[in-house]
BATOR-816367 format. One record per residue (C-alpha): residue in three letters; x, y, z; residue number from 1. Coordinates in Angstrom, 2 decimals. Each point is the difference from the previous one (the first is absolute). Last residue first. Example, Ala and Ser with C-alpha at 12.3 -4.5 7.8 and 13.67 -1.06 7.14 Angstrom:
<fivexs>
residuo:SER&u:13.67&v:-1.06&w:7.14&num:2
residuo:ALA&u:-1.37&v:-3.44&w:0.66&num:1
</fivexs>
This chain:
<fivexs>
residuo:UNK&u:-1.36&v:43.35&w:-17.53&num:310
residuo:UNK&u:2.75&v:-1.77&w:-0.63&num:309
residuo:UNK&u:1.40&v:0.71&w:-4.00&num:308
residuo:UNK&u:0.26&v:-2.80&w:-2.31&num:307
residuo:UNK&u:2.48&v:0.78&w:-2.78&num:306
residuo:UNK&u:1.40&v:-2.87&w:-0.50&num:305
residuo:UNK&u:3.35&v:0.81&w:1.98&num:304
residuo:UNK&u:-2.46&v:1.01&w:2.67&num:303
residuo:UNK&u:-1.30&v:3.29&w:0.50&num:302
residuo:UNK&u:0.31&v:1.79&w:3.05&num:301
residuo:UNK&u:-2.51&v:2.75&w:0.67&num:300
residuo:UNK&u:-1.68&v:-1.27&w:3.40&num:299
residuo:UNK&u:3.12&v:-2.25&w:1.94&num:298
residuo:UNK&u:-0.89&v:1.67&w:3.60&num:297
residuo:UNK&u:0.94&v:-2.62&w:2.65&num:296
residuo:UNK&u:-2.84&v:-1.92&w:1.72&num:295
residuo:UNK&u:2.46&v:-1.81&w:2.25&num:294
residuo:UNK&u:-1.26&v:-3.52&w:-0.35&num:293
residuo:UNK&u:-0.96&v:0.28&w:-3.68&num:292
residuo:UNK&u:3.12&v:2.48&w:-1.03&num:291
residuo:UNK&u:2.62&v:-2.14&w:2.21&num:290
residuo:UNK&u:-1.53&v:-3.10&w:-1.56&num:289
residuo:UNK&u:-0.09&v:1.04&w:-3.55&num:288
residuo:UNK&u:3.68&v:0.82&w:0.41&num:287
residuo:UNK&u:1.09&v:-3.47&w:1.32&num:286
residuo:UNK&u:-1.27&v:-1.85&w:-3.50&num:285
residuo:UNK&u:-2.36&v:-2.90&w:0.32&num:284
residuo:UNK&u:0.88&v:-3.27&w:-1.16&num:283
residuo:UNK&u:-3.37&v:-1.72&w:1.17&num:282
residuo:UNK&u:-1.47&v:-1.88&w:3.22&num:281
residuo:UNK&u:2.39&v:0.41&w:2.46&num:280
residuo:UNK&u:1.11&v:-2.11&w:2.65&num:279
residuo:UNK&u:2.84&v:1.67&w:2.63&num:278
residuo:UNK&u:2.51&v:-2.13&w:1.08&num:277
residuo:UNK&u:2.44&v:1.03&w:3.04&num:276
residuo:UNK&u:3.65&v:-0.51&w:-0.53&num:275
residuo:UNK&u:1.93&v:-2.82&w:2.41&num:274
residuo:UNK&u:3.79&v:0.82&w:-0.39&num:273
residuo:UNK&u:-0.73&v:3.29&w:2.23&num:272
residuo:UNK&u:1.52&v:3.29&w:-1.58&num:271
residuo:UNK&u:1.81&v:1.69&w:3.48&num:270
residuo:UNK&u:-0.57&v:1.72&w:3.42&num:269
residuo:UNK&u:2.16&v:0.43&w:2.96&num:268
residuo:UNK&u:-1.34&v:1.83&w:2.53&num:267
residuo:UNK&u:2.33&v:0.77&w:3.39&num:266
residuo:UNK&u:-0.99&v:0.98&w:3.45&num:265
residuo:UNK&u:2.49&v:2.26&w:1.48&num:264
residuo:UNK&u:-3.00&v:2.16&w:1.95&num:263
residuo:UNK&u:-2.63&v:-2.52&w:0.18&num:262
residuo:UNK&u:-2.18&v:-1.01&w:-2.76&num:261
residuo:UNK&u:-3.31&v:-1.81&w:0.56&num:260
residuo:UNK&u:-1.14&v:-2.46&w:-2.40&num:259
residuo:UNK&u:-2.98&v:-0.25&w:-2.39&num:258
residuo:UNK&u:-1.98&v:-2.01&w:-2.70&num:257
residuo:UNK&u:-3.23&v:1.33&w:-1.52&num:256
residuo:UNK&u:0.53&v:3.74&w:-1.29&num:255
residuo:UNK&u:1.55&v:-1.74&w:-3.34&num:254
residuo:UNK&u:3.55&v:-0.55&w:2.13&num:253
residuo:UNK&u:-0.41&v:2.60&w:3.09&num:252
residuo:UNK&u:3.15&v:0.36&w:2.39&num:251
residuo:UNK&u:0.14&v:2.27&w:3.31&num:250
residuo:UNK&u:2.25&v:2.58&w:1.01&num:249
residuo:UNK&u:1.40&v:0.96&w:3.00&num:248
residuo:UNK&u:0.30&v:3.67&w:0.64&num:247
residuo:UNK&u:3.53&v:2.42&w:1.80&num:246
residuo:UNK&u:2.27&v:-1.80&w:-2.76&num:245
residuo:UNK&u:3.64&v:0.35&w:1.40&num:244
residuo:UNK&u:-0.28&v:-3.60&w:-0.24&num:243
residuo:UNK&u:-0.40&v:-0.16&w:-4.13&num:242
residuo:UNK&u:-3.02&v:-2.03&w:-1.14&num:241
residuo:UNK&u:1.50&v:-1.78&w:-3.02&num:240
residuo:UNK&u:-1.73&v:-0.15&w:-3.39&num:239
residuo:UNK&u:1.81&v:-2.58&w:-2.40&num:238
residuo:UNK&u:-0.41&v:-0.88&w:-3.08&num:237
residuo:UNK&u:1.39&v:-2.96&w:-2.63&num:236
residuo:UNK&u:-0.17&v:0.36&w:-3.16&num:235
residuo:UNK&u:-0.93&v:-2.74&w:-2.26&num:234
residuo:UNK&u:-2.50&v:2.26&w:-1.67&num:233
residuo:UNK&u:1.96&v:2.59&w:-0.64&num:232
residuo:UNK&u:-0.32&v:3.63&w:1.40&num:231
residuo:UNK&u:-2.85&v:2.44&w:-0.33&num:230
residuo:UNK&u:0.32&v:2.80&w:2.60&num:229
residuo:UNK&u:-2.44&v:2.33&w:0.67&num:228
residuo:UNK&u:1.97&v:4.01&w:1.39&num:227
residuo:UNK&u:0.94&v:0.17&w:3.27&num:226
residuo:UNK&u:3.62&v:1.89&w:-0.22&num:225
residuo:UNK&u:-0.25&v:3.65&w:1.35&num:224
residuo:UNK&u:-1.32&v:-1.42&w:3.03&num:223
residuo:UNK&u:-2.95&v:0.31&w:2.67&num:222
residuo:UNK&u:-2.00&v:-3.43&w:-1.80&num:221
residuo:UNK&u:-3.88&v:0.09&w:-0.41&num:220
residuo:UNK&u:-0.28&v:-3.46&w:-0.95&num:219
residuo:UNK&u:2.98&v:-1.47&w:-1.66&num:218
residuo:UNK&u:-0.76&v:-1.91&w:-2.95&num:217
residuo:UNK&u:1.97&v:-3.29&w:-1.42&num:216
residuo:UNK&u:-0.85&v:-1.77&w:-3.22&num:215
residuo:UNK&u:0.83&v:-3.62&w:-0.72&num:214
residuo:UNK&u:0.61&v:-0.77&w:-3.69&num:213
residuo:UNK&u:-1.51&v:-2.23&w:-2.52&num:212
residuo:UNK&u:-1.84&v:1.33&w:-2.68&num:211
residuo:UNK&u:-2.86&v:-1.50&w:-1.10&num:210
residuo:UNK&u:-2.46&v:1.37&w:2.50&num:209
residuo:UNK&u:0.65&v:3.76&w:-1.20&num:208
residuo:UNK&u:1.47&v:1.93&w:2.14&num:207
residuo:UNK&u:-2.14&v:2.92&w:1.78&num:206
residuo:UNK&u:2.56&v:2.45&w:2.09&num:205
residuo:UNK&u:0.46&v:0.88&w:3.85&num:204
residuo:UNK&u:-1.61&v:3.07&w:1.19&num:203
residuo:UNK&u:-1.69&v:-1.69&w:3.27&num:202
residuo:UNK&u:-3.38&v:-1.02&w:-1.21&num:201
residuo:UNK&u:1.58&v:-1.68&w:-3.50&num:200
residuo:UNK&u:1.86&v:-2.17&w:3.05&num:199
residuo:UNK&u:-3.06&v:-0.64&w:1.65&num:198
residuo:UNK&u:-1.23&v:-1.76&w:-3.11&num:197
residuo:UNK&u:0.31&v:0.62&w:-3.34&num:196
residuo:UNK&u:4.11&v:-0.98&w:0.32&num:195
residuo:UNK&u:-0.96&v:-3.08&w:2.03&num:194
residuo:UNK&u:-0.51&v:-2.01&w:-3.22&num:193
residuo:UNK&u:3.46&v:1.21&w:-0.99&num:192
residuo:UNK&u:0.90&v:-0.87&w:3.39&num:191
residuo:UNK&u:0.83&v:1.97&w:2.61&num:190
residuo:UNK&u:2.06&v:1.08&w:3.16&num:189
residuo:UNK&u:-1.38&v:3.01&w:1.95&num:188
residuo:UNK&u:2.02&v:2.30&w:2.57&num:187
residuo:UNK&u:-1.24&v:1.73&w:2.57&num:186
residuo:UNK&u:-1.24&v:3.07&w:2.01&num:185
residuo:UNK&u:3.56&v:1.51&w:-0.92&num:184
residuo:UNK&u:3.30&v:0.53&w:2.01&num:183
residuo:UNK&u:2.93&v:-0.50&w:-2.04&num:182
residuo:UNK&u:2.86&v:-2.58&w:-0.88&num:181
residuo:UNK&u:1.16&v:-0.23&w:-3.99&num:180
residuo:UNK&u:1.55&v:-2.48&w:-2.04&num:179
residuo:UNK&u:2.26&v:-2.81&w:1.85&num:178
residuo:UNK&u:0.89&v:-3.03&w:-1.87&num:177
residuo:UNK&u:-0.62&v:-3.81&w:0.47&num:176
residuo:UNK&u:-2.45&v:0.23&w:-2.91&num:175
residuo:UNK&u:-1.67&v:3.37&w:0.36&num:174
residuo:UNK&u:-0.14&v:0.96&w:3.76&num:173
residuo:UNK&u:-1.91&v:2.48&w:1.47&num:172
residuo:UNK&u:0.25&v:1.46&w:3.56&num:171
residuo:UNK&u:-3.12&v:1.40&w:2.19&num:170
residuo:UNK&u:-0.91&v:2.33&w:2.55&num:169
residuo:UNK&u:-4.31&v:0.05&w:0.98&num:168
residuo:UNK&u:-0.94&v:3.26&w:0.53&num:167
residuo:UNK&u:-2.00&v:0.01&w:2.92&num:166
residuo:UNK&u:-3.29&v:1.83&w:0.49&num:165
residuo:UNK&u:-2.09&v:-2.83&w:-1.87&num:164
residuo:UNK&u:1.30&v:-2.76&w:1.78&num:163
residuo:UNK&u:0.72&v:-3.63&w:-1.57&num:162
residuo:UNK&u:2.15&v:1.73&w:-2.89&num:161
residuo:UNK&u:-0.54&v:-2.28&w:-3.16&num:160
residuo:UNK&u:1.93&v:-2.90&w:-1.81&num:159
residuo:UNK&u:-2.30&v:-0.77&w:-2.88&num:158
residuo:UNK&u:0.55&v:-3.38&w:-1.56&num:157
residuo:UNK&u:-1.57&v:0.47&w:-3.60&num:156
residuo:UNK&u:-2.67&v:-1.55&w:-2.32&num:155
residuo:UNK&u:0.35&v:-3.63&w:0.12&num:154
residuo:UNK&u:1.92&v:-0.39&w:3.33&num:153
residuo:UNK&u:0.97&v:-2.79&w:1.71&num:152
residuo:UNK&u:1.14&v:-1.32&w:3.84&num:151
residuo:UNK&u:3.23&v:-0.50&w:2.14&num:150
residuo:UNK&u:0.17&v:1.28&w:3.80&num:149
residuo:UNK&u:2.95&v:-0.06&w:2.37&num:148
residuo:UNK&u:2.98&v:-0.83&w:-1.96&num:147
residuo:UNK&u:3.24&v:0.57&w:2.13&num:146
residuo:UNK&u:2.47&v:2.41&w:-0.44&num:145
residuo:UNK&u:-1.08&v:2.25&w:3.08&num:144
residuo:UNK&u:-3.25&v:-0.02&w:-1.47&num:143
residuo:UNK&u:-0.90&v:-0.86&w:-3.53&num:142
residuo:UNK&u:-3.23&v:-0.09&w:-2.17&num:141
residuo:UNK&u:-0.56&v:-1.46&w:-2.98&num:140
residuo:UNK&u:-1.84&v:0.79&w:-3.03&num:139
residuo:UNK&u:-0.19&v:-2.37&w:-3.02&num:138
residuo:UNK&u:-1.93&v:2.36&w:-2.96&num:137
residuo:UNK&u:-2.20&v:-1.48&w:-2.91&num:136
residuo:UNK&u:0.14&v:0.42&w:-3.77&num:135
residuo:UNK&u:-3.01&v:-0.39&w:-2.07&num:134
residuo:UNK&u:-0.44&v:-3.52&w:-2.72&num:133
residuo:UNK&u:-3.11&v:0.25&w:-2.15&num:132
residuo:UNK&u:-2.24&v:-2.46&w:-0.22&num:131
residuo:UNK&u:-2.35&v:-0.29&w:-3.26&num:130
residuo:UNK&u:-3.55&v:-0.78&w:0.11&num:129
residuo:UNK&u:-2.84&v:-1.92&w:-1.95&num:128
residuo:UNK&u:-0.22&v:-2.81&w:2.50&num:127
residuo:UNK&u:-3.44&v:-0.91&w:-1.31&num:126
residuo:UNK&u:-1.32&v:0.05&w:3.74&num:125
residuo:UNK&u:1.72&v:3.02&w:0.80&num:124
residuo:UNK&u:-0.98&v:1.91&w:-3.15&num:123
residuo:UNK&u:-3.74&v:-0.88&w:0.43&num:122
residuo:UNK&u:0.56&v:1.43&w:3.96&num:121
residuo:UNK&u:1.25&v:3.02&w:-1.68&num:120
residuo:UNK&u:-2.79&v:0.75&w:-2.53&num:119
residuo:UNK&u:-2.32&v:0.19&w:2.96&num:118
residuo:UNK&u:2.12&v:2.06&w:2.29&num:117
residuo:UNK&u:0.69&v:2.60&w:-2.71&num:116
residuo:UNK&u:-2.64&v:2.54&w:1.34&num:115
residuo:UNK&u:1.51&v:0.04&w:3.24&num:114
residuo:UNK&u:3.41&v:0.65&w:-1.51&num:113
residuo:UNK&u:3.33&v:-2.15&w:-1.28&num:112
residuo:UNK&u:3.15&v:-0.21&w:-0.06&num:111
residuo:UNK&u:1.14&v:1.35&w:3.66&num:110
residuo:UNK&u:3.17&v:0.93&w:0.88&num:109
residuo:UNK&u:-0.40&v:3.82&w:-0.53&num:108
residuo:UNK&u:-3.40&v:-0.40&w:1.79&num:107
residuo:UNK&u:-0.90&v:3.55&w:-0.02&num:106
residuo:UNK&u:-2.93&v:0.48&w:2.70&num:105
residuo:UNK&u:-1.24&v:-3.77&w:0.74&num:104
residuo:UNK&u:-1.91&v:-2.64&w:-1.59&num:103
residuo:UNK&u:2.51&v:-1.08&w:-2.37&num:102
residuo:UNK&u:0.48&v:-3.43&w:-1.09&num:101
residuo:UNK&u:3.21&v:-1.50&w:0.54&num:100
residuo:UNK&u:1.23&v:-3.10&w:-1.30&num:99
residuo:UNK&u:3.19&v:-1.34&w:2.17&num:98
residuo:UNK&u:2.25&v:-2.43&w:-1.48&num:97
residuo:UNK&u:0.39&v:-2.85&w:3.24&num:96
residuo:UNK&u:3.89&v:0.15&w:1.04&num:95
residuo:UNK&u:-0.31&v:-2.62&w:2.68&num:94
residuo:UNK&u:2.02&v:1.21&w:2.46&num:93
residuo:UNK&u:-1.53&v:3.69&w:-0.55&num:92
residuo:UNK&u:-3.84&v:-1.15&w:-0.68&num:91
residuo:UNK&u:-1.54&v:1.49&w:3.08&num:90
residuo:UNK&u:2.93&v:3.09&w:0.25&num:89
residuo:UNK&u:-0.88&v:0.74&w:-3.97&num:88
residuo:UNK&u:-3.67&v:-0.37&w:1.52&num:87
residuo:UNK&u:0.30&v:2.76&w:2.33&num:86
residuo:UNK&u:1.77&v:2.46&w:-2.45&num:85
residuo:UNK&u:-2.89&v:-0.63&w:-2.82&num:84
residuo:UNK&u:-2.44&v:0.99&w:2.58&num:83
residuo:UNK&u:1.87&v:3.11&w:0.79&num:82
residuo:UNK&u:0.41&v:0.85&w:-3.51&num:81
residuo:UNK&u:-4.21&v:-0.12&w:-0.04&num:80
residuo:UNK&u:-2.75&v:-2.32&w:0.30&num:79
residuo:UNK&u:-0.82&v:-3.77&w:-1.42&num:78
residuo:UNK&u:3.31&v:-2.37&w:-0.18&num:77
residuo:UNK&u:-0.37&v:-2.84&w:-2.68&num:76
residuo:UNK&u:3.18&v:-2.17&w:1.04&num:75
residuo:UNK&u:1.11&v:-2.35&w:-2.47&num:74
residuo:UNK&u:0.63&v:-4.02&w:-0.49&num:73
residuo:UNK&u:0.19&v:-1.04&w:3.63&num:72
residuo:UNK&u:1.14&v:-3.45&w:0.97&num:71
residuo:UNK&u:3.20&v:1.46&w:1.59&num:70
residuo:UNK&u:-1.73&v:1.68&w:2.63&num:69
residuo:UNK&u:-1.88&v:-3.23&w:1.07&num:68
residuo:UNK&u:-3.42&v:-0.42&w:0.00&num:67
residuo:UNK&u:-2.52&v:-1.60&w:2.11&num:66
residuo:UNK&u:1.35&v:1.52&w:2.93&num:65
residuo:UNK&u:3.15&v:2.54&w:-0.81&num:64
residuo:UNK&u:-2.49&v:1.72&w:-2.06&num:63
residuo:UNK&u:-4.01&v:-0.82&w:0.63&num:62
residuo:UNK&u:-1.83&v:-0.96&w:-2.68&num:61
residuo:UNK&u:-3.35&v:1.94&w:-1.13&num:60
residuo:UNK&u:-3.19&v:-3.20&w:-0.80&num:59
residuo:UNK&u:-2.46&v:1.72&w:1.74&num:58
residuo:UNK&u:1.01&v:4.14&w:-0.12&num:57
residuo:UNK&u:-4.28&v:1.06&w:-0.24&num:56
residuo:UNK&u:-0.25&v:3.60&w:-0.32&num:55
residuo:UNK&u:0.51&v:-0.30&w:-4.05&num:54
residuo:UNK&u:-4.14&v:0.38&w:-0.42&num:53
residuo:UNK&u:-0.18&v:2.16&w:2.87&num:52
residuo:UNK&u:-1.87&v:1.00&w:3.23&num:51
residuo:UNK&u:2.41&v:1.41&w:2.45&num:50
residuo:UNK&u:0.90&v:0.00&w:3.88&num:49
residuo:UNK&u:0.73&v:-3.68&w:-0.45&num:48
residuo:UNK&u:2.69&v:0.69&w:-2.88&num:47
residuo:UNK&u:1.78&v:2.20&w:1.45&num:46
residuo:UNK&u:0.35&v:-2.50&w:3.00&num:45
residuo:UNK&u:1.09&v:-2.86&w:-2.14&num:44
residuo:UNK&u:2.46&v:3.16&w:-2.17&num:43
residuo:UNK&u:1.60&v:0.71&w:3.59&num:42
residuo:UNK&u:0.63&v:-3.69&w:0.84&num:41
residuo:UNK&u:1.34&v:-1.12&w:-3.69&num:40
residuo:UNK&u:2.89&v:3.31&w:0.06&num:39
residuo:UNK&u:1.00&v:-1.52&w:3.50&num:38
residuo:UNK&u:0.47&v:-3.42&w:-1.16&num:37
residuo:UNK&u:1.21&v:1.10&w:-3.35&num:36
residuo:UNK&u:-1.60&v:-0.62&w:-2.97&num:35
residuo:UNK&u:0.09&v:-2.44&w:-2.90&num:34
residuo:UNK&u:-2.84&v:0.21&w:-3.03&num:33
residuo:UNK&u:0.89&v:-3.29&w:-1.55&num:32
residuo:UNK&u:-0.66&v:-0.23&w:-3.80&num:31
residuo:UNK&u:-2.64&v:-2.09&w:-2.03&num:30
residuo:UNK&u:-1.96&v:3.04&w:-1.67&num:29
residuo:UNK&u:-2.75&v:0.22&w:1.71&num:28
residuo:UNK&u:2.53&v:0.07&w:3.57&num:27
residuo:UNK&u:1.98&v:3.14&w:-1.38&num:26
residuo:UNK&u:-3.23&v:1.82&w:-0.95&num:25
residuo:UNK&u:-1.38&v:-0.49&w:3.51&num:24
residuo:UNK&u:3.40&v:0.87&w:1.62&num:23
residuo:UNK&u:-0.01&v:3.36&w:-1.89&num:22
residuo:UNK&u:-3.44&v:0.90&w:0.66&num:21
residuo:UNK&u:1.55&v:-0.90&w:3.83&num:20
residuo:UNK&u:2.33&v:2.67&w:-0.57&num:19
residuo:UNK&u:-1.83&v:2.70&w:-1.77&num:18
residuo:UNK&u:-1.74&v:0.23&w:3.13&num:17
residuo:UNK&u:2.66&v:-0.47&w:2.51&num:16
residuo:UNK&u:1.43&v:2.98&w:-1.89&num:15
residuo:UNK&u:-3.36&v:2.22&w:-0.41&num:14
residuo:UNK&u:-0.16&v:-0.50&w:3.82&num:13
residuo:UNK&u:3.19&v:1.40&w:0.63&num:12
residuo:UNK&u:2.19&v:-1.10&w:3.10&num:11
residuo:UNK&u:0.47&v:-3.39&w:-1.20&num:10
residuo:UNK&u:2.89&v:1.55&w:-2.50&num:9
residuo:UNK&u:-0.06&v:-3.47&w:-1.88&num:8
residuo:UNK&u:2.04&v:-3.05&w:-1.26&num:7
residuo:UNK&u:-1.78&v:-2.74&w:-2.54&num:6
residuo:UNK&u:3.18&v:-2.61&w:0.35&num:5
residuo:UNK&u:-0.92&v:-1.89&w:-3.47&num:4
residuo:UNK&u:0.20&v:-3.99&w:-0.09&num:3
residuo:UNK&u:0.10&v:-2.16&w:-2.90&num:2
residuo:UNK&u:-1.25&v:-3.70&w:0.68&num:1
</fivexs>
């Protein structure tokens, strides 16, 4: 049997919704809807407070229970970036291809939209997708020399002051070598896929998924030298919490996984051998995207055909 993780923001009713719709079209066509244990529970008591013809989840595996990790063919996540972010951590030993259908404000990472979900579920089924391949981050943290915390980072690792009165004093390292210390509210390591995310928030640069390169973006930095960095990809970067600092700091990778920083705590941070994969359903190109999901002005250009946007 093929089996699809069907991963939701449970917070949303239109989400648990289009969820279980999803899970009814799944099971029609001969495919496992899978779920969480704690993603199942909150859509069974959805689904008791409403009267629907997808309320009813009989026949929705549970992951880890009736199905392994490994089993899974895709993940169908329903909501926003977030959404996407918590099911990339789901499916992360595993390396599931996430399908994301938008139900939330931009959904950079998202394929499809509400109105889509339909023609989606059809796609699933007939397996007419590609998977594309997106860099991921190892992030480690050290104190005194020792490793204290390891995780993963699909957008960035943000190392950020803990206090908001306190500057937080930092050193960075490019590759074994010193580059600049300063006081700053931070420091943000990215992804190419990160690059639309917090990074893009902080003054750091878009880069197009295909290229491969690991950006770095201090966040409002007291020094003549802070300007976004984009170094290689095998790179390795370090953000060190210098002892004179008078903050601690305190990690973020995707705004999900965290660590406290101590004065002469040490981030090290580099391209992870393990990518993340991202299903799409067609070739698209990168610059459609930004316009769609940014709403960019294009009105007067015309194409090399002579098609002009309206």
């Amino acid at each position: 049997m093929r089996n699809v993780l069907v991963v939701t923001h449970t917070g949303r009713a239109d989400a648990l919704s289009a969820a279980q719709e999803v899970c009814g079209a799944l099971i029609a066509a001969g495919v496992n809807p899978v779920m969480t244990r704690i993603e199942l529970e909150d859509h069974n008591r959805f689904a008791n407070e409403q009267v629907s013809p997808h309320a009813s989840l009989e026949g929705v595996k549970v992951l880890g229970e009736d199905v392994e990790p490994a089993a899974l063919e895709l993940a169908m996540v329903l909501g926003g970036d977030g959404t996407i972010l918590k099911a990339a951590e789901i499916v992360r030993e595993a390396q599931t291809p996430l399908l994301g259908i938008n139900l939330g404000h931009v959904g950079f990472l998202a394929e499809s939209e509400r109105d889509g979900l339909t023609d989606a579920v059809r796609r699933v089924v007939e397996k007419d997708y590609v998977v594309k391949e997106r860099l991921a981050l190892d992030v480690t943290v050290f104190v005194e020399g020792k490793e204290a915390f390891k995780t993963w980072a699909l957008n960035e690792a943000a190392i950020e002051k803990s206090a908001r009165e306190r500057m937080l004093e930092v050193v960075l390292e490019i590759d074994q070598r010193p580059l600049s210390s300063f006081g700053c509210d931070g420091v943000v390591v990215a992804t190419p896929t990160g690059s639309t995310a917090y990074s893009f928030s902080a003054g750091g640069p878009v880069v197009w998924p295909s290229v491969e390169a690991l950006l770095v973006v201090p966040i409002s930095a007291h020094a003549l030298f802070a300007r976004p960095l984009v170094v290689s990809p095998k790179s390795l970067i370090a953000v060190e919490v210098m002892e004179r600092s008078a903050g601690s700091g305190v990690l973020w990778c995707d705004g999900r996984r965290t660590w406290e920083l101590a004065p002469g705590a040490r981030v090290e941070v580099k391209r992870s051998p393990a990518p993340v994969r991202i299903a799409r359903f067609r070739q698209g190109v990168f610059t459609d995207r930004l316009v769609r999901k940014f709403s960019l002005p294009v009105i007067g250009w015309r194409g090399h055909e002579g098609g002009e946007t309206k």
